[in-house]
PQR file with spaces between the fields and no chain letter, atoms N, CA, C, O and H, PARSE charges and radii, in Angstrom:
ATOM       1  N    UNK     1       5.671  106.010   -0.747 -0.4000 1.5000
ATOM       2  CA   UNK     1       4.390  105.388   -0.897 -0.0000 2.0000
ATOM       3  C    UNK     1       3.389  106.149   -0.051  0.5500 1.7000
ATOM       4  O    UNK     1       3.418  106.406    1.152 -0.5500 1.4000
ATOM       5  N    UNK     2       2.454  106.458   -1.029 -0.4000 1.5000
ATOM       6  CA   UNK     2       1.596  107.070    0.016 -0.0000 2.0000
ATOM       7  C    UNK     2       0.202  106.096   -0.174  0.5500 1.7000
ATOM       8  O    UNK     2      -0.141  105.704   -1.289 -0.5500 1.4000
ATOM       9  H    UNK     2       2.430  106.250   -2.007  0.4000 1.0000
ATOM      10  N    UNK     3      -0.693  105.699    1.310 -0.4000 1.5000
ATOM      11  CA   UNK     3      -1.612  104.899    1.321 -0.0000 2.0000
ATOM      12  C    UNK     3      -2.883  105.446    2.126  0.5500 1.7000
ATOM      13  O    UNK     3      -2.655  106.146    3.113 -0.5500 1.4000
ATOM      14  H    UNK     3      -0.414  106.017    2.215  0.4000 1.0000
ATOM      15  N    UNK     4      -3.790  105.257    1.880 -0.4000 1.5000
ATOM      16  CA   UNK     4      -5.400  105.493    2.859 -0.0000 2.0000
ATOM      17  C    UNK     4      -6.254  104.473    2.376  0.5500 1.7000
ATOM      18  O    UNK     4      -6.537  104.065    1.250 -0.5500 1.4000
ATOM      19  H    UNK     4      -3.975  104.688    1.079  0.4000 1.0000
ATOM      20  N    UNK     5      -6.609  104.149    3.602 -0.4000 1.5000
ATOM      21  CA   UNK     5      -7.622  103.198    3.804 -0.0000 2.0000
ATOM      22  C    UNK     5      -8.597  103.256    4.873  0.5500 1.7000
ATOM      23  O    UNK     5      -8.839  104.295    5.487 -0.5500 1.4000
ATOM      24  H    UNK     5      -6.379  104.480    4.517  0.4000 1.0000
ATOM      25  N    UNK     6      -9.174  102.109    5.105 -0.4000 1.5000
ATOM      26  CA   UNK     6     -10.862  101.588    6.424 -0.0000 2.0000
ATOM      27  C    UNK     6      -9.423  100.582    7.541  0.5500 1.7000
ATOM      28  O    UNK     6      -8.781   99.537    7.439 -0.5500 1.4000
ATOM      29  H    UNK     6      -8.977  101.264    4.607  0.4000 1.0000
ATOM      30  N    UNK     7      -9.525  101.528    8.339 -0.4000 1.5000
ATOM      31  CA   UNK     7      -8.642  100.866   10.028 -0.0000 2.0000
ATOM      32  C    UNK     7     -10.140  100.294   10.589  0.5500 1.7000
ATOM      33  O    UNK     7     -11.263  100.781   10.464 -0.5500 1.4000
ATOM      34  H    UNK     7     -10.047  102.377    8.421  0.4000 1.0000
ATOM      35  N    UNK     8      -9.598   98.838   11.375 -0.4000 1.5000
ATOM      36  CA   UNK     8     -10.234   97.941   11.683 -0.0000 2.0000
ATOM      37  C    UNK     8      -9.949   97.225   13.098  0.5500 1.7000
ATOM      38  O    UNK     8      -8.826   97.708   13.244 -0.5500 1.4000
ATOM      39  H    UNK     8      -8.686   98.442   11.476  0.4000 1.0000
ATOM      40  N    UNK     9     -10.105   96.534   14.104 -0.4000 1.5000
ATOM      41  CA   UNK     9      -9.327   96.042   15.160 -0.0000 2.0000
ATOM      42  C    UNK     9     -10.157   94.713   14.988  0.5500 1.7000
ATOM      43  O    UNK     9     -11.211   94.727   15.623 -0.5500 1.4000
ATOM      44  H    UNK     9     -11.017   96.142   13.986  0.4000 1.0000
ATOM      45  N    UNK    10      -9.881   93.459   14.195 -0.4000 1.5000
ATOM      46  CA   UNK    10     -10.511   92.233   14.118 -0.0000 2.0000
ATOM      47  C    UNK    10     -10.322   91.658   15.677  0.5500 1.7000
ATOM      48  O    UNK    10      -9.444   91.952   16.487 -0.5500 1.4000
ATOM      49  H    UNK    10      -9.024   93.448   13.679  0.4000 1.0000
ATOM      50  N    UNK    11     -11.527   90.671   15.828 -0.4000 1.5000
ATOM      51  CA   UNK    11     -11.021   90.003   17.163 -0.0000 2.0000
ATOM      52  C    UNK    11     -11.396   88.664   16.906  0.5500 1.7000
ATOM      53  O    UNK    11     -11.510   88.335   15.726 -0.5500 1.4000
ATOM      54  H    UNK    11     -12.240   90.431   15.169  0.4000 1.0000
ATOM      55  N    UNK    12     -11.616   87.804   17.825 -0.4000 1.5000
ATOM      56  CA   UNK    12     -11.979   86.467   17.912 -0.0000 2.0000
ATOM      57  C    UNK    12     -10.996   86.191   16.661  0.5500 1.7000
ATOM      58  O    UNK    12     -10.058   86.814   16.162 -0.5500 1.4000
ATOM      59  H    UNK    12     -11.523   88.071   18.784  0.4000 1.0000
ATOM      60  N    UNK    13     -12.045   84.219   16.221 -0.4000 1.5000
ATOM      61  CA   UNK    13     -11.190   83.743   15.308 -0.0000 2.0000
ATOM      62  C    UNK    13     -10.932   84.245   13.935  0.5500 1.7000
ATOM      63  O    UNK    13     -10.104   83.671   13.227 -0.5500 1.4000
ATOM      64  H    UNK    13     -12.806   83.713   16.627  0.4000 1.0000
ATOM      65  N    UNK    14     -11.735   85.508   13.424 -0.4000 1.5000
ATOM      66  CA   UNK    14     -10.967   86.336   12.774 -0.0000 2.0000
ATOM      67  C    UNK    14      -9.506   87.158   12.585  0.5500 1.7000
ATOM      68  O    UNK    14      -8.827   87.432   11.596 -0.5500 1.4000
ATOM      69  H    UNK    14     -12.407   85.974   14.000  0.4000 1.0000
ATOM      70  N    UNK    15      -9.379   87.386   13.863 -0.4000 1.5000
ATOM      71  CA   UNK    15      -7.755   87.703   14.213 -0.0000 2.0000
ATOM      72  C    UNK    15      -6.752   86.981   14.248  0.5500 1.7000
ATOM      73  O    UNK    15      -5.619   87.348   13.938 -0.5500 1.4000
ATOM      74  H    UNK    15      -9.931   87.164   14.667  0.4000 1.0000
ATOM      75  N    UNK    16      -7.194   85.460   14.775 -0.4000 1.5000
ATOM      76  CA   UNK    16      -6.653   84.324   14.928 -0.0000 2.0000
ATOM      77  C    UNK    16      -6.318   83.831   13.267  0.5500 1.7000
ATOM      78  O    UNK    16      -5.183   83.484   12.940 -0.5500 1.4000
ATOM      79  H    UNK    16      -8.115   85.162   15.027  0.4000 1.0000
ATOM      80  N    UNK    17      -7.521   83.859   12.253 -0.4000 1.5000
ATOM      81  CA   UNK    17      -6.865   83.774   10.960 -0.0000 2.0000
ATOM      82  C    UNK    17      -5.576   84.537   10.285  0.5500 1.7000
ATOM      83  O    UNK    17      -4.577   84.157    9.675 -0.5500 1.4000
ATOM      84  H    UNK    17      -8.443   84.141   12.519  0.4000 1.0000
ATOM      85  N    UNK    18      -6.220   86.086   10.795 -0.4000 1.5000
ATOM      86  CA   UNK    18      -5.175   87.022   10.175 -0.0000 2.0000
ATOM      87  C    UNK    18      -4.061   86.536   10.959  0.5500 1.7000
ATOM      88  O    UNK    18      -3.147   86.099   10.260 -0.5500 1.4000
ATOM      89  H    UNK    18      -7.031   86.395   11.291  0.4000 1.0000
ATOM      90  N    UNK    19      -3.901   86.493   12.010 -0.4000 1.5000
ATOM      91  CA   UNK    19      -2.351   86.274   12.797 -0.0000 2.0000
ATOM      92  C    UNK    19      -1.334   85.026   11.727  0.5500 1.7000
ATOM      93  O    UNK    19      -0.199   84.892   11.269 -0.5500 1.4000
ATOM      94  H    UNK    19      -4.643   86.848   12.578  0.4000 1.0000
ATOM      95  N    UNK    20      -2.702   84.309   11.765 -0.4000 1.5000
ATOM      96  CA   UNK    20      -1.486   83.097   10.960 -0.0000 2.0000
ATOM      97  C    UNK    20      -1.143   83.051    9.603  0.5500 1.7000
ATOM      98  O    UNK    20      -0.316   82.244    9.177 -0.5500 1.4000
ATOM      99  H    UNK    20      -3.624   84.418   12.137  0.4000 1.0000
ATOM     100  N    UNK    21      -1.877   84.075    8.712 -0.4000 1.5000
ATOM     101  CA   UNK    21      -1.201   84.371    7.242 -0.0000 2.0000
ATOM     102  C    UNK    21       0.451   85.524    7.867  0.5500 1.7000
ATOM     103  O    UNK    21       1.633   85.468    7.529 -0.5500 1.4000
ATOM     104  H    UNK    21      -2.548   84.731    9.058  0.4000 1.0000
ATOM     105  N    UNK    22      -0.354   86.514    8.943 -0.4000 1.5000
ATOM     106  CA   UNK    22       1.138   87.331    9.150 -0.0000 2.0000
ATOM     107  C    UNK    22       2.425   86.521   10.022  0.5500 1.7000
ATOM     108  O    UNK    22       3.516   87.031   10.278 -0.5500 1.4000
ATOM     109  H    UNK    22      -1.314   86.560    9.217  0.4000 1.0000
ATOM     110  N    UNK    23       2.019   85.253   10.362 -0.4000 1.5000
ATOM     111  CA   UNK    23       2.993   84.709   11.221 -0.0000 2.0000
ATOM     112  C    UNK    23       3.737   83.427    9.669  0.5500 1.7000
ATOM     113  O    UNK    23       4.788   82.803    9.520 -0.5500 1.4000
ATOM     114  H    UNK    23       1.132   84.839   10.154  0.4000 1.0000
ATOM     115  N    UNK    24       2.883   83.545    9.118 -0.4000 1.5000
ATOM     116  CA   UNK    24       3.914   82.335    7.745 -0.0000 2.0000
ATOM     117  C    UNK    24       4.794   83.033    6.689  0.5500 1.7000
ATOM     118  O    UNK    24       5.472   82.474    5.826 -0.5500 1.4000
ATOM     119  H    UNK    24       2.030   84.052    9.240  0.4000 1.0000
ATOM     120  N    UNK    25       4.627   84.717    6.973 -0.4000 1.5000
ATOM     121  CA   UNK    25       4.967   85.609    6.640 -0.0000 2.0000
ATOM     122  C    UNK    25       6.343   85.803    7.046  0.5500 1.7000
ATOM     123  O    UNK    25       7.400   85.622    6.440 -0.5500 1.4000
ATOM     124  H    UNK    25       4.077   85.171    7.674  0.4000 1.0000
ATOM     125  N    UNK    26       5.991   86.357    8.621 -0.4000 1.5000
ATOM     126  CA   UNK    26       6.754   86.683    9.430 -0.0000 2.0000
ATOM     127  C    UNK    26       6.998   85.596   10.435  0.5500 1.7000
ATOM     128  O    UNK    26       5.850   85.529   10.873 -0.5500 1.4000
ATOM     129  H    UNK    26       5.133   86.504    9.114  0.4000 1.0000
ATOM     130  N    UNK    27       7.492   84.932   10.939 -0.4000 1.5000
ATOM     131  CA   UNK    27       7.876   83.488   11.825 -0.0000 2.0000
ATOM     132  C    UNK    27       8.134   84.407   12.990  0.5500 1.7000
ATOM     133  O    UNK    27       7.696   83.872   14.009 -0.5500 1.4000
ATOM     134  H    UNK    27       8.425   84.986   10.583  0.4000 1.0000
ATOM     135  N    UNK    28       8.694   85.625   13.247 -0.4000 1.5000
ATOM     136  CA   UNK    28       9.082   85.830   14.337 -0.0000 2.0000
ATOM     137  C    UNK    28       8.576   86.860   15.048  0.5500 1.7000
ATOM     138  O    UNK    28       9.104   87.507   15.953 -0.5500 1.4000
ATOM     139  H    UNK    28       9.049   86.059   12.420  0.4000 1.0000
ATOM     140  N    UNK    29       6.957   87.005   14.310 -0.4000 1.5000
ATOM     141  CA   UNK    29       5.837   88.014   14.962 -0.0000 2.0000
ATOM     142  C    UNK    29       4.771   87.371   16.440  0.5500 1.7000
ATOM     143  O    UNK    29       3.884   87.961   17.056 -0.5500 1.4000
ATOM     144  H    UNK    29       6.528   86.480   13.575  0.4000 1.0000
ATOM     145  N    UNK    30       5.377   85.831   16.640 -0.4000 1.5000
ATOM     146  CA   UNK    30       5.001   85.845   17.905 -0.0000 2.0000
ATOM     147  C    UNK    30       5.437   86.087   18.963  0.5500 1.7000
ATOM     148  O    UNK    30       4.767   86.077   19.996 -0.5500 1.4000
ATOM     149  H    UNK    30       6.097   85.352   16.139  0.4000 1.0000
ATOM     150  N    UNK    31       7.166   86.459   18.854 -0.4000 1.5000
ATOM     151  CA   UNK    31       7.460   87.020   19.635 -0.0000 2.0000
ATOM     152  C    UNK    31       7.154   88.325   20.140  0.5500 1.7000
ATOM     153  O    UNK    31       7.552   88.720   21.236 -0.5500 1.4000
ATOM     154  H    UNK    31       7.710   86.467   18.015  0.4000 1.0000
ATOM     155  N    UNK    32       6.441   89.009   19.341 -0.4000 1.5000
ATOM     156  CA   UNK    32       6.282   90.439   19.870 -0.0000 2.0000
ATOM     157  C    UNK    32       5.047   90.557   20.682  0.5500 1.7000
ATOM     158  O    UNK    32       4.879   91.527   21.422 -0.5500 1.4000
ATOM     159  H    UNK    32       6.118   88.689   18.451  0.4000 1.0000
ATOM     160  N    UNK    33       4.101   89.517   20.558 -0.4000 1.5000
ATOM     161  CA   UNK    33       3.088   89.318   21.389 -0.0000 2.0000
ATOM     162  C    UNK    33       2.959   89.803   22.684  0.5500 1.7000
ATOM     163  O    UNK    33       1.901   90.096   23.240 -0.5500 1.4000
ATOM     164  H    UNK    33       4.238   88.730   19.958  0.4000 1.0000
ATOM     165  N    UNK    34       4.285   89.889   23.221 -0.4000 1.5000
ATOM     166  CA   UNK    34       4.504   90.021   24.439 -0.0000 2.0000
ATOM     167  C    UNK    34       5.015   91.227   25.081  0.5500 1.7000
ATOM     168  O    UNK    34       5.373   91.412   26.244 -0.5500 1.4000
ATOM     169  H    UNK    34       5.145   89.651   22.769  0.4000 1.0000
ATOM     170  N    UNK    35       4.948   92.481   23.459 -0.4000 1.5000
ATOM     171  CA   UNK    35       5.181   93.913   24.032 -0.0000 2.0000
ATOM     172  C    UNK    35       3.967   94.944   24.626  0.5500 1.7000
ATOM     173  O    UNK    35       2.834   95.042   24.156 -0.5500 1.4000
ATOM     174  H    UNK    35       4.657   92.331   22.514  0.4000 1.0000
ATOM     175  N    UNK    36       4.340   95.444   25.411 -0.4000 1.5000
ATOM     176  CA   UNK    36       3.548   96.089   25.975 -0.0000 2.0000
ATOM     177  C    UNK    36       2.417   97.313   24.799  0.5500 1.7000
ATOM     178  O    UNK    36       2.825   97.821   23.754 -0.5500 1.4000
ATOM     179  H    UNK    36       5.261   95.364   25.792  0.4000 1.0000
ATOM     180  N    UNK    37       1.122   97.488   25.353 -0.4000 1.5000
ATOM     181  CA   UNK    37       0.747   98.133   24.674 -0.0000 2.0000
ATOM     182  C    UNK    37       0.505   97.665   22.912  0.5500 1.7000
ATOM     183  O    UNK    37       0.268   98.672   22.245 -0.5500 1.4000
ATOM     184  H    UNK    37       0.791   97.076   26.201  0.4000 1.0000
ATOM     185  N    UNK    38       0.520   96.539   22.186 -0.4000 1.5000
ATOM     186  CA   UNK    38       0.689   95.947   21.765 -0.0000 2.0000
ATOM     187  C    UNK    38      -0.769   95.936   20.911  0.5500 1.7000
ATOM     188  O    UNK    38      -1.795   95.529   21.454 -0.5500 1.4000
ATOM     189  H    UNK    38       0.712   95.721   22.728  0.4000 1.0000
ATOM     190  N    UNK    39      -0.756   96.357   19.708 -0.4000 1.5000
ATOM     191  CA   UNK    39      -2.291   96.636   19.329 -0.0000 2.0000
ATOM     192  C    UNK    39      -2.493   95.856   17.587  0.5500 1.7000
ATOM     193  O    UNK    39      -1.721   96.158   16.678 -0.5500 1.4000
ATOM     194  H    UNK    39       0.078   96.688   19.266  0.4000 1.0000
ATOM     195  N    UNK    40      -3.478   95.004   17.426 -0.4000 1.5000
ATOM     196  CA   UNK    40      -3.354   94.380   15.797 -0.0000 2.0000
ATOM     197  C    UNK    40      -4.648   95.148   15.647  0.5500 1.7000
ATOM     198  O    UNK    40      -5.668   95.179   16.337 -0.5500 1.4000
ATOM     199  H    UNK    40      -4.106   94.759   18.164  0.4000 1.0000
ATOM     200  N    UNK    41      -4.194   95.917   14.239 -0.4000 1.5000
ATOM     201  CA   UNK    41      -5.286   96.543   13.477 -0.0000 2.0000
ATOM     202  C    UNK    41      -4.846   96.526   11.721  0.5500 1.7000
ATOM     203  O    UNK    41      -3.789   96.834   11.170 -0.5500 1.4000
ATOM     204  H    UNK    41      -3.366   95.892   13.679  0.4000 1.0000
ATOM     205  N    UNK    42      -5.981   96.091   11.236 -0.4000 1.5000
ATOM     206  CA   UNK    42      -6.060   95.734    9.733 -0.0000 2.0000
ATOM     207  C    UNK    42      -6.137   97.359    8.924  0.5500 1.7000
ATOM     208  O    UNK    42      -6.581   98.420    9.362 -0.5500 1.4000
ATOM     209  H    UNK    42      -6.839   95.840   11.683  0.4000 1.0000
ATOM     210  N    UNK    43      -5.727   97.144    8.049 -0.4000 1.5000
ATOM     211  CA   UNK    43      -5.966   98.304    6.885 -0.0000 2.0000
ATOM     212  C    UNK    43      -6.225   97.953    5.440  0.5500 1.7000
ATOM     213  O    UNK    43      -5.488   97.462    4.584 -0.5500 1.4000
ATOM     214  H    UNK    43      -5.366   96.282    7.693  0.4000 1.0000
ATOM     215  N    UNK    44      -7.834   98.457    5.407 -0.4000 1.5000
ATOM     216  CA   UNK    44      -8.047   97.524    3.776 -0.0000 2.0000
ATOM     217  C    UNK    44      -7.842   98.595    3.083  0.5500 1.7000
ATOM     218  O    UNK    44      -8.442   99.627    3.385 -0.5500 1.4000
ATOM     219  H    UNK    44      -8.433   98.856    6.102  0.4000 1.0000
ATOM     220  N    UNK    45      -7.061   98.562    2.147 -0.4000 1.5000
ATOM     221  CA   UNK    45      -6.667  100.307    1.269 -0.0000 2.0000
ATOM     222  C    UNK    45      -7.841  100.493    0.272  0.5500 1.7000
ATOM     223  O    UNK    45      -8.528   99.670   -0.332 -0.5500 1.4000
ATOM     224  H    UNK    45      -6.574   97.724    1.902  0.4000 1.0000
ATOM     225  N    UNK    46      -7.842  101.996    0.303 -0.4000 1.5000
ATOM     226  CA   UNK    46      -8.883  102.466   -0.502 -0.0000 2.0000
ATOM     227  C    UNK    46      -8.040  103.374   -1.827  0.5500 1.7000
ATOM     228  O    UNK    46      -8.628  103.768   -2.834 -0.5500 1.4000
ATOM     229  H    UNK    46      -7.284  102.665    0.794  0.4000 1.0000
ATOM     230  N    UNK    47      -6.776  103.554   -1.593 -0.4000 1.5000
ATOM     231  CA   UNK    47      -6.059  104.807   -2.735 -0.0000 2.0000
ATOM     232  C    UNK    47      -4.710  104.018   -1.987  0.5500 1.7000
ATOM     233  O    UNK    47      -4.672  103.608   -0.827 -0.5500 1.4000
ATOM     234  H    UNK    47      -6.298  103.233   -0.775  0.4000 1.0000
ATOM     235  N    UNK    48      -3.535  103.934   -3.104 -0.4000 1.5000
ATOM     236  CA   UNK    48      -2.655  104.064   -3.181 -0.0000 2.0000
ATOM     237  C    UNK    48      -1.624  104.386   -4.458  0.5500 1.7000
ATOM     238  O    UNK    48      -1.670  103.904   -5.590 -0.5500 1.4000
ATOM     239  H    UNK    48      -3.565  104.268   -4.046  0.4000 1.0000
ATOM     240  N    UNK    49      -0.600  105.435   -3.864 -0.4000 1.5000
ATOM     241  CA   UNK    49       0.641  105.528   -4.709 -0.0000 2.0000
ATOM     242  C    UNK    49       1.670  105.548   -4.817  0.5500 1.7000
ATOM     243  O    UNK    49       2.215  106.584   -4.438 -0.5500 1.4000
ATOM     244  H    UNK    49      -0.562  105.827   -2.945  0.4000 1.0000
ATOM     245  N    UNK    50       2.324  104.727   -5.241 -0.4000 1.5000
ATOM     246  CA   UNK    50       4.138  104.866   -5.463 -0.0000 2.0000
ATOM     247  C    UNK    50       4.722  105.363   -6.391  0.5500 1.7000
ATOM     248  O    UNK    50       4.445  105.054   -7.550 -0.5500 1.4000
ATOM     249  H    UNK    50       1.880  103.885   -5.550  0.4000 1.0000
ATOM     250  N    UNK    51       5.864  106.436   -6.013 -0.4000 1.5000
ATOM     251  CA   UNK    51       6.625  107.040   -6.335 -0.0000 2.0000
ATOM     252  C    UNK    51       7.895  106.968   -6.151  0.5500 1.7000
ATOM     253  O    UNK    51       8.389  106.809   -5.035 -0.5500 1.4000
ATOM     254  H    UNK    51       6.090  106.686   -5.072  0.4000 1.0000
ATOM     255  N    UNK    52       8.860  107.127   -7.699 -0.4000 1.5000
ATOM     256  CA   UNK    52       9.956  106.225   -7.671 -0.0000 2.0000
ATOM     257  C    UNK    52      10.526  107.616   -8.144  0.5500 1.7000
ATOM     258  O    UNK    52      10.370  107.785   -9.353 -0.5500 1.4000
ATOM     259  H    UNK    52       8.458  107.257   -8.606  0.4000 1.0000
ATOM     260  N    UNK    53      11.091  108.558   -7.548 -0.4000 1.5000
ATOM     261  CA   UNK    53      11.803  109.972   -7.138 -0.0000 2.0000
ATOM     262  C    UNK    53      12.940  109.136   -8.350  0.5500 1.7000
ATOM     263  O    UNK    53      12.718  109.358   -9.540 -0.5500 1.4000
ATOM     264  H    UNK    53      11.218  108.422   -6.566  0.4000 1.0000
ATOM     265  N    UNK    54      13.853  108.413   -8.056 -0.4000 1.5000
ATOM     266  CA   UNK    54      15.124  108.170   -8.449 -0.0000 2.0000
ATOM     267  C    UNK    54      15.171  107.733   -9.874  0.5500 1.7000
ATOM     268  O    UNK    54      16.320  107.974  -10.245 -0.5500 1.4000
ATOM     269  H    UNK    54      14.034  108.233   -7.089  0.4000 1.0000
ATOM     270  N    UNK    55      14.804  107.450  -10.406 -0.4000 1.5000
ATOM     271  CA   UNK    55      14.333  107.321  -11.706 -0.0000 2.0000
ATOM     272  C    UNK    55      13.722  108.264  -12.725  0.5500 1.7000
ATOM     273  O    UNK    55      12.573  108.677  -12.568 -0.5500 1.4000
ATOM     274  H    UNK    55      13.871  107.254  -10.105  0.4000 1.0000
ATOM     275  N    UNK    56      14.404  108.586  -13.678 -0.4000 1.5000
ATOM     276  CA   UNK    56      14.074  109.479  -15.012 -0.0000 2.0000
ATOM     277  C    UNK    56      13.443  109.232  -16.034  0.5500 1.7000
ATOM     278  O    UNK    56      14.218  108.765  -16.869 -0.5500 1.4000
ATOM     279  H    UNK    56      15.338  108.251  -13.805  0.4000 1.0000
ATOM     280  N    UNK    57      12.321  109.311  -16.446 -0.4000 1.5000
ATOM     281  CA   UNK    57      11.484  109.817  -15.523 -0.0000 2.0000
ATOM     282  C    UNK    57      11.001  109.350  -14.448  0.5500 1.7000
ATOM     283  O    UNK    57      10.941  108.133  -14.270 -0.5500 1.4000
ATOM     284  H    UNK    57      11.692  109.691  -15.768  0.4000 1.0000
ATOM     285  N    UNK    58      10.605  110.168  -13.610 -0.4000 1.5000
ATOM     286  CA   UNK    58       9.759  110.181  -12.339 -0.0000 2.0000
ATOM     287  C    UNK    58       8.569  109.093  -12.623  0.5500 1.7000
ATOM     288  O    UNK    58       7.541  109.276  -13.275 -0.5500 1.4000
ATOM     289  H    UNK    58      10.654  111.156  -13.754  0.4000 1.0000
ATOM     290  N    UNK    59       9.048  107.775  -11.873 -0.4000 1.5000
ATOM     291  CA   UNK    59       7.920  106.108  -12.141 -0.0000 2.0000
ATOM     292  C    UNK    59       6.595  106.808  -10.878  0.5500 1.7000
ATOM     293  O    UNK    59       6.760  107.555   -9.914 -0.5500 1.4000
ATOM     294  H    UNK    59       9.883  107.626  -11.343  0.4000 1.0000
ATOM     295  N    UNK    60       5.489  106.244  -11.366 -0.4000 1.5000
ATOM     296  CA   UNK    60       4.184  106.979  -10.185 -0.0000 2.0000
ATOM     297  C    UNK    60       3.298  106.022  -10.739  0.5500 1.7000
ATOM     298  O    UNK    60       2.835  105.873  -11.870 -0.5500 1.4000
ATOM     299  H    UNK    60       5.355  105.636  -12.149  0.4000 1.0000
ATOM     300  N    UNK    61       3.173  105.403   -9.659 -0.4000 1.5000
ATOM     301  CA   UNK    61       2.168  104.024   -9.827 -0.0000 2.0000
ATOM     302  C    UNK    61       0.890  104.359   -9.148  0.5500 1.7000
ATOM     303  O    UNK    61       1.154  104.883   -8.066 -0.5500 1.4000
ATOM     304  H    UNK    61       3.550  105.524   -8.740  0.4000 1.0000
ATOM     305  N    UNK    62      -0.680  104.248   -9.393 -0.4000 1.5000
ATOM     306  CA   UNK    62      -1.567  104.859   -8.572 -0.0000 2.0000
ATOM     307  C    UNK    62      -2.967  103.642   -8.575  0.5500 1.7000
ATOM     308  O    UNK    62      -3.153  103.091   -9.659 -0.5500 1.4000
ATOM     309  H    UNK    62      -0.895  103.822  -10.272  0.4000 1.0000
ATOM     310  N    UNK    63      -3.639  103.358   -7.741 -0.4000 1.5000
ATOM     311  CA   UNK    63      -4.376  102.474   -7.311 -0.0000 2.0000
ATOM     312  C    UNK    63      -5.510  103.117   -6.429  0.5500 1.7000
ATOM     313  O    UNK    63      -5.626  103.303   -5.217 -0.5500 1.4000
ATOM     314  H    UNK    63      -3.487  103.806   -6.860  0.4000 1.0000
ATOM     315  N    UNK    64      -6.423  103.422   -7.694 -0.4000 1.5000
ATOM     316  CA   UNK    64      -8.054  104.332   -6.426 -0.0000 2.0000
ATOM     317  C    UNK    64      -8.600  102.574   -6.020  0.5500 1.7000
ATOM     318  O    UNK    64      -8.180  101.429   -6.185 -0.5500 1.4000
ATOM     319  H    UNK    64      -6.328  103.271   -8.678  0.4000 1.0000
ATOM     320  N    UNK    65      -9.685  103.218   -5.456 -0.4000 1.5000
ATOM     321  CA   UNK    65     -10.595  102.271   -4.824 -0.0000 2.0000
ATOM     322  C    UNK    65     -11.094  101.101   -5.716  0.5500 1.7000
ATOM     323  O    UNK    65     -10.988   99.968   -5.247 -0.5500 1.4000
ATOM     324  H    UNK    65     -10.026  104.148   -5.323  0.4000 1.0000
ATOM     325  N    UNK    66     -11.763  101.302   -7.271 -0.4000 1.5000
ATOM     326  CA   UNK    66     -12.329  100.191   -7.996 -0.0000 2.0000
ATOM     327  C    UNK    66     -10.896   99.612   -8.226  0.5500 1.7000
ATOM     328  O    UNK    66     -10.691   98.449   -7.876 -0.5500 1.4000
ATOM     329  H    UNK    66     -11.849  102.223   -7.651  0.4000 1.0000
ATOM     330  N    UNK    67      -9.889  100.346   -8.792 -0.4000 1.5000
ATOM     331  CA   UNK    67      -8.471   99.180   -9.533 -0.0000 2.0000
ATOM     332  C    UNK    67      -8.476   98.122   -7.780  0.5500 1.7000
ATOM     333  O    UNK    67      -9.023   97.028   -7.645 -0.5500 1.4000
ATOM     334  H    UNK    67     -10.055  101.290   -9.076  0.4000 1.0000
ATOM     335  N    UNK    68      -8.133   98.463   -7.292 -0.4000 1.5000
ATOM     336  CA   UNK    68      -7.806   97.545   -6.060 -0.0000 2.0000
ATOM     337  C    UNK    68      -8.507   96.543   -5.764  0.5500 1.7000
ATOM     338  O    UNK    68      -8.044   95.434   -5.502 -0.5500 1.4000
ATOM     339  H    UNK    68      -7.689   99.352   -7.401  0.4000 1.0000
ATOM     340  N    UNK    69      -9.841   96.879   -5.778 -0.4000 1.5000
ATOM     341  CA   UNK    69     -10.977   95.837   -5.690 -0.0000 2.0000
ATOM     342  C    UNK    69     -10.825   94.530   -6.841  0.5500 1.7000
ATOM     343  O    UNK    69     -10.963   93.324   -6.640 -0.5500 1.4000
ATOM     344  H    UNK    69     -10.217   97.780   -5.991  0.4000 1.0000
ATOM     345  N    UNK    70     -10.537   95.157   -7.932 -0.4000 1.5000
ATOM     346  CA   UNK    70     -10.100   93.975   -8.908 -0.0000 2.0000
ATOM     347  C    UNK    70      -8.929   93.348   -8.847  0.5500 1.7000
ATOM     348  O    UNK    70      -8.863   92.272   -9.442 -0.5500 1.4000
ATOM     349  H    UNK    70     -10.425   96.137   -8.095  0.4000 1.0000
ATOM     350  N    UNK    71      -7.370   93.986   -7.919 -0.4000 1.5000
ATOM     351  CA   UNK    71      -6.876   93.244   -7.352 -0.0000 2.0000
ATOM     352  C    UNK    71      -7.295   91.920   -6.682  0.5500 1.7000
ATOM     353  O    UNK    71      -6.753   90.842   -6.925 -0.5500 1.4000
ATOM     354  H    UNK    71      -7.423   94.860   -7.436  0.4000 1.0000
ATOM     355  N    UNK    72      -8.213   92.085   -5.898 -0.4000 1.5000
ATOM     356  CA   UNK    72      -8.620   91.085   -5.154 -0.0000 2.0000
ATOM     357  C    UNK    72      -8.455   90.077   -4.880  0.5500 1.7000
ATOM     358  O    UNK    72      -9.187   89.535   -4.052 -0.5500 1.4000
ATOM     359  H    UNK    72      -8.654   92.960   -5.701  0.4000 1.0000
C-alpha cells in the first residue's frame, strides 16, 4: 500500500474526539498513553494505492484526491 497525505497534530477537544473513535477501535490504545515520546498525529489521505503482487493478474486499486473525497 502506498499512501500520501496533509499530517496534522489535533489538540484540545478535537483530539479528545479523535482518541475516542481510535480507542472503540482499539480498547487497548490507552495504555500506550504512557510511552515515552509518544506523539498523535492525523493523516487525511490525498492518493492512495493497493497492490495485490500475489494475484494473477496483478489486483491495483488507486484512490487520487476527488475519488476519496466522495468516500467521505
Amino acid at each position: 500500500m502506498q499512501y500520501e497525505g496533509i499530517v496534522d497534530k489535533p489538540s484540545g477537544t478535537e483530539l479528545e474526539a479523535l482518541k475516542a473513535i481510535y480507542y472503540a477501535k482499539f480498547p487497548s490504545g490507552p495504555t500506550r498513553l504512557s510511552w515515552p515520546g509518544l506523539v498523535c498525529l492525523r493523516v487525511r489521505p490525498t492518493w492512495i494505492r493497493y497492490t495485490d503482487f500475489g494475484k494473477k493478474p496483478v489486483e491495483r486499486v488507486e484512490f487520487d484526491a476527488q475519488q476519496l473525497k466522495s468516500l467521505a
